[in-house]
N, C-alpha and C positions, 0 to 999 in steps of 0.2 A: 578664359585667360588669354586666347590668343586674341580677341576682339580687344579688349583692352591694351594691350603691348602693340596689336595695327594702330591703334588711336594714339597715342603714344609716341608712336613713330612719326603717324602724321602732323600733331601738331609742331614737334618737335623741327620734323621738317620745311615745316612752314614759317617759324620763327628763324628758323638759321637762311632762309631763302631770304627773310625781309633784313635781315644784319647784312647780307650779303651783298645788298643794291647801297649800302654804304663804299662799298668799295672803289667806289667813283670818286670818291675823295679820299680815305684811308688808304687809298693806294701811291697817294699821290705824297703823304708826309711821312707813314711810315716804312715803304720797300724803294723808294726812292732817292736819292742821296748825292749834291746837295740839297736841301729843300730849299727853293726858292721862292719869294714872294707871290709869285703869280701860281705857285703851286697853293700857298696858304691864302689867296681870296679864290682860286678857283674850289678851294673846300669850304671857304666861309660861305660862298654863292650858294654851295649843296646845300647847305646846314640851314639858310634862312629859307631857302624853299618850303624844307621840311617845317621852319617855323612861324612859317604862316600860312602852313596848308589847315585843312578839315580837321578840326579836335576828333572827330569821331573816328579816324583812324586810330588814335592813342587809346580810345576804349576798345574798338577793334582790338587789339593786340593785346588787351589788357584781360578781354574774355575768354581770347585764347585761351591766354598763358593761365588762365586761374581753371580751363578746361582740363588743360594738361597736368597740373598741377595735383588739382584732385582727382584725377584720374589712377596715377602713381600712386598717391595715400591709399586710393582704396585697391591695390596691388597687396598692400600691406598687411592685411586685414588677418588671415589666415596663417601667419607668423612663419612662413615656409623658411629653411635656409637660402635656397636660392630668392625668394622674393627678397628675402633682409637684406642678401649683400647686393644684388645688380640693381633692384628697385629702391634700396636705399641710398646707393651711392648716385642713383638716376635723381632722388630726390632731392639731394644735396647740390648736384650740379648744377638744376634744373633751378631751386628756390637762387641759387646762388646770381644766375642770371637773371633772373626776374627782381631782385632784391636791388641788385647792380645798374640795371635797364632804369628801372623807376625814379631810385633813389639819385640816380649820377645822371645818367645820358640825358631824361627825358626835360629835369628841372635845368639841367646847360642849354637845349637847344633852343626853350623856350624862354629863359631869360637872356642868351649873350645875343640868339643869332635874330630875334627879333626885327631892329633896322641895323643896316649898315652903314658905317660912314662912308660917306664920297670915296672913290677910288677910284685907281685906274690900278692894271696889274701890275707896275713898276714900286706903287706907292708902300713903302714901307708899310706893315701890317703891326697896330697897336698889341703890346705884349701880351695885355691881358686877353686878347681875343689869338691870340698865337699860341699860350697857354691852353685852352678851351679847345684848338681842334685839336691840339697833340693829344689830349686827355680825353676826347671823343673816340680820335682813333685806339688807341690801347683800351679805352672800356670797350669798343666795338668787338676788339679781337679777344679779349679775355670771353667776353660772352659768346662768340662763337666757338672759340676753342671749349668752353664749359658744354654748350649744345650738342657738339659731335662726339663729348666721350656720353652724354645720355644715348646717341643712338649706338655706339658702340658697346654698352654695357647692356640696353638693349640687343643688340647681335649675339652677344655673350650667352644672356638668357634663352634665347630660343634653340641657339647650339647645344647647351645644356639640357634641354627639358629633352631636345633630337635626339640627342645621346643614351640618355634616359630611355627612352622610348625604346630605344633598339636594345639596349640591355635587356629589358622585359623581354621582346618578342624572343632575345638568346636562351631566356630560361627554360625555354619550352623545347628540351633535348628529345632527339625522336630514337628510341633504340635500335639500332640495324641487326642483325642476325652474329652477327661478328663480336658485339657487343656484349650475349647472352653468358653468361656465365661458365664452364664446362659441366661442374656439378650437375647443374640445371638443366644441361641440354641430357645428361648420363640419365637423369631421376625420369626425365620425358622417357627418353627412349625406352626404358625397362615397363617403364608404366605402359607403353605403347604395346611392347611385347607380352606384356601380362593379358591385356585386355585381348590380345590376337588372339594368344593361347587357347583362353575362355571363349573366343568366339567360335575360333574353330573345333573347339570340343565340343559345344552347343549344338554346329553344326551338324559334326559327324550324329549326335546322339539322334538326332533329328533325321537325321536323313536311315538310320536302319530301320523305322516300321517301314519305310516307303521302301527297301530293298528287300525287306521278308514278306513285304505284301506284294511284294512281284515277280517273287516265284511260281512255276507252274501248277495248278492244282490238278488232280487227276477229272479224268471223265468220266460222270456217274449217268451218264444218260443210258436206255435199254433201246439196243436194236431193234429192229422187226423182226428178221432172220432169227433171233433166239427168241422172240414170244410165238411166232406159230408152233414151232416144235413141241412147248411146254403145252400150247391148248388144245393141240393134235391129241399128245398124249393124255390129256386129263379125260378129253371126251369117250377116248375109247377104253377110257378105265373104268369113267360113269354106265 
């Protein structure tokens, strides 16, 4: 999940970096004011650069966007609540710009900005080609603005799953001694006292042969001094 949402982020970031060298001329018709003529051929000059540079950029961009694209879909796959609403609203933005990009920007630049008439930067700029960078600049900035709530609802998503994650590790309460019950602690203690009792009665019972087996016992041994007297007398009785 998270390899996927990196990927995501990167293409995503990649395309909003390439709208963004637009800004060389979208800066100039619409945060500008008045716009003057030398602002709208210095944007028409960006615009034919772009359209008569290398086709294989436009496929470039085009595998991106169908990388990122299905990237997202297959986000979807698993039917999560979090996947439906951040990756679905990611998908909506995302086709949104790409639908936009294809369908408007790329067919203008390659049919208006093709050649240019003669000019100098004074020269009045013909309507129709005056028309075409204003509508370049505003598709440029809708699809940028559309690009950075995908990485924003992306940010959303991974804050969420964070969140998530650290609920879990909260479920796992550790009981402290404090926490035990009174009952519980009452039911130990007596249990504890029962088994003392039993012990030390064990004990004691245990310990009387070892204190009656250690008593003194008398002395049955026979002197010397009393056996001559008795052989004395036997011999002179024999």
């Amino acid at each position: 999940m998270g390899v996927r949402a990196g990927f995501v982020v990167c293409v995503t970031s990649f395309l909003l970096g390439a709208l963004f060298t637009h800004w060389i001329a979208d800066s100039l018709t619409l945060w500008k004011s008045p716009v003057t003529e030398e602002h709208l051929w210095t944007a028409a000059s960006y615009y034919a650069i772009l359209a008569n540079g290398p086709s294989e950029l436009v496929y470039l961009l085009v595998v991106i966007a169908g990388l990122g694209a299905t990237t997202i879909l297959w986000s979807l796959h698993d039917l999560r609540a979090d996947n439906i609403m951040f990756d679905g609203g990611s998908v909506f933005l995302f086709m949104t710009t790409v639908i936009m990009y294809l369908n408007s920007v790329v067919p203008s630049i390659s049919s208006t900005f093709k050649a240019l008439p003669p000019h100098t930067l004074a020269t009045p700029i013909p309507r129709l080609l005056r028309e075409s960078i204003l509508e370049l600049a505003s598709n440029n900035l809708i699809c940028s603005v559309a690009l950075t709530g995908v990485l924003v609802l992306q940010a959303c998503r991974l804050w969420v799953e964070q969140s998530e994650a650290e609920d879990e590790d909260d479920d796992f309460v550790v009981i402290e001694p404090e926490d035990v019950p009174k009952a519980a602690v009452a039911t130990a203690s007596a249990s504890g006292t029962t088994s003392t009792g039993t012990t030390s009665g064990n004990t004691s019972k245990s310990r009387r042969p070892a204190s009656s087996s250690g008593t003194k016992t008398p002395d049955l041994g026979i002197s010397e001094d009393k056996v001559k007297p008795l052989l004395q007398a036997r011999v002179l009785s024999n």
